[in-house]
N, C-alpha and C positions, 0 to 999 in steps of 0.2 A: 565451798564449791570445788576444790581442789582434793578434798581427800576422799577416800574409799575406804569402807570398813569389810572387810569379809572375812569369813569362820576360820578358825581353826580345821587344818586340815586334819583329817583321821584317816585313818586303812578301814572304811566300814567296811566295803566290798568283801574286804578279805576276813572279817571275822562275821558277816553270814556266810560265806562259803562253808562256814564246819558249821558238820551236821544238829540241827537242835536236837539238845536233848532234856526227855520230860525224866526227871528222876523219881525214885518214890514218894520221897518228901517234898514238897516245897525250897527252894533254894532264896535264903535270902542273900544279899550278896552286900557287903560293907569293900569299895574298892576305894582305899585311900591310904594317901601318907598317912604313917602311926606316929601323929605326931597333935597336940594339946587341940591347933586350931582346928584340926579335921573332925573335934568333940567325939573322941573314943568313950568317953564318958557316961556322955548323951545315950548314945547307941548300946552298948554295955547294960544300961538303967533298963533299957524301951526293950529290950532284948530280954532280960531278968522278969521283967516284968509278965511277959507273954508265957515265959517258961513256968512261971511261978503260976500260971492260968491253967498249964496243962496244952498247951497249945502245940503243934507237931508240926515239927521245919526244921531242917537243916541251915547252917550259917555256914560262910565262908567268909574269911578276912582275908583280902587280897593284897596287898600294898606294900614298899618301902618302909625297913626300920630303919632309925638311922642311929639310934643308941638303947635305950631300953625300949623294952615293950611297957605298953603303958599297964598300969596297974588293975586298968579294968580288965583288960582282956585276958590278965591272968585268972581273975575268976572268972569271966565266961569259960577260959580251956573248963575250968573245976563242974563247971555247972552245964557247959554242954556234955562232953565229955563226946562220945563218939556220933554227935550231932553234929561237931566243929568238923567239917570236912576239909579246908584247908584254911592254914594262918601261915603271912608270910608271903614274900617274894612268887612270884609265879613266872616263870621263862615265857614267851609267848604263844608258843603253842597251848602250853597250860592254863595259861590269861585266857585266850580266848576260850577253850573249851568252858570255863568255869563262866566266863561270859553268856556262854549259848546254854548251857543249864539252868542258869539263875531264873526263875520266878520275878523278884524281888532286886532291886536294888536299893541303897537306903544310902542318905545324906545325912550327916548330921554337922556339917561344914562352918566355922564362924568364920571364915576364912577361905576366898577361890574367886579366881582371877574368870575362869571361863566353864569350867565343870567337866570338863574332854572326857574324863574316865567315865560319869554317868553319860555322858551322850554315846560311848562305845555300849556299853549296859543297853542304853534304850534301845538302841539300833540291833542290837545281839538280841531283842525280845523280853528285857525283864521291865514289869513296872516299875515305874520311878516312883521315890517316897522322901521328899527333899522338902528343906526349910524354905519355909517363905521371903526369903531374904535376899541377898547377893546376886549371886548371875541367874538362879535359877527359877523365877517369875518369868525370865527372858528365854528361857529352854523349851517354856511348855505354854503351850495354849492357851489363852484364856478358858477354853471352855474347858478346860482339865486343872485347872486350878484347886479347885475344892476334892477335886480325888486324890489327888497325887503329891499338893503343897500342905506341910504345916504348920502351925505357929506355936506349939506349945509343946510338952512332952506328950501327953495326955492326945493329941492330936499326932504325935506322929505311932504312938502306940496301936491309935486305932486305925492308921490306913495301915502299916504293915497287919494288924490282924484281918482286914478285909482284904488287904492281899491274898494272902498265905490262904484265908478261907476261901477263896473263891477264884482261883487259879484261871479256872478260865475265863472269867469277868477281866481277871488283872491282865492274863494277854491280850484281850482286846483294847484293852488300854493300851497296852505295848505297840500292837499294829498300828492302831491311829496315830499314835506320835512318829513311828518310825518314816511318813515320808515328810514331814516336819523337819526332818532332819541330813535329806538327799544332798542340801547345801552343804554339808559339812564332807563330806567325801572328797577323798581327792582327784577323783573324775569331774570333780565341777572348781574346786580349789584350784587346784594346778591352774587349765587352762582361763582362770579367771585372774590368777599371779601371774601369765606369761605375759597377758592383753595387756593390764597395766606397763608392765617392763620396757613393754618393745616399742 
C-alpha cells in the first residue's frame, strides 16, 4: 500500500522530433549491449536465415562494446556486406536518427531488467519483434502478442519476414503501440517523481 511503481523515464518527445525517415530497404534494427545475454547469436542465425531466403532489408546494430565483438556479427559484417548500414556505438543524434528509420526492431534478449532501448524503437515507429519472456509480454498488449512476440527461432524468423514484407502493415503496428507507451516520457515521469517526493 505504500509503494508505487512507475516507468522508466525516456527522452521520447525528443526522438519523434526527428524527421521519420522511409529508407529504400527496410531497416531492421538490433539496439543492444554486444554482449552473450543480449543473444547476438539468436539474431545473427534469424538474420542468416532471411538472407539465405533472398529476402531485401538493411540491418543496423546499434549498441555498446565492451570487449570483443561477438563472433556472430563478424559474419553478418561478411554476409551483409553493404546491407550492414551501421555497427557499433551511435552518438545520439545518430541513435535517434537510425531510431526514426528503423522499420523493424528485434530482441533477441535472455536477459533485461525493463527493455528502454525497444520502447525508444517502438515510440521512434519500428515494430517490435521480441521474445516472449522477461519484461517484454509487459511492453505490449495483449492483443499484439502473437504479431510482435516469439517463442522459438522459427517464430522469430517469421515475424521479422512479415515485417520487412509488409512495411506498412508493420507501421501500423508501430502507431498502435506507440500511445501504449506516453507513460514512459518524461513529461508524465518527472511530474509523477516530484508528487511522490514533495
Amino acid at each position: 500500500a505504500r509503494s508505487t511503481v512507475l516507468p522508466v523515464g525516456a527522452d521520447l518527445a525528443a526522438i519523434q522530433s526527428v524527421p521519420r525517415v522511409r529508407r529504400e530497404r527496410p531497416l531492421v534494427l538490433w539496439n543492444q549491449r554486444w554482449e552473450y545475454d543480449k543473444g547476438p547469436d539468436e539474431f545473427a542465425s534469424a538474420i542468416t536465415a532471411l538472407v539465405d531466403e533472398g529476402v531485401e532489408f538493411d540491418v543496423a546494430l546499434a549498441g555498446e562494446r565492451f570487449v570483443d565483438e561477438p563472433p556472430a556479427f563478424q559474419v553478418l559484417r561478411e554476409r551483409l556486406a553493404d546491407r550492414l548500414v551501421h555497427a557499433g556505438w551511435a552518438g545520439l543524434d545518430d541513435y535517434r536518427r537510425l531510431l526514426r528509420s528503423a522499420d523493424v526492431v528485434v530482441s533477441t534478449a535472455h536477459h533485461e531488467f525493463y527493455g528502454i532501448a525497444v520502447v525508444e524503437a517502438i515510440a521512434a515507429g519500428a515494430c517490435p519483434v521480441l521474445p516472449n519472456r522477461l519484461v517484454y509480454p509487459e511492453r505490449i498488449p495483449v492483443e499484439w502478442h502473437r504479431r510482435c512476440l516469439y517463442d522459438d527461432e522459427p517464430g522469430l524468423v517469421e515475424r521479422i519476414r512479415w515485417a520487412v514484407a509488409n512495411r506498412d502493415r508493420a507501421a501500423a503496428v508501430a502507431d498502435s503501440l506507440r500511445p501504449t507507451l506516453d507513460d514512459h516520457d518524461w513529461s508524465a515521469v518527472a511530474p509523477a517523481l516530484d508528487a511522490l517526493v514533495v
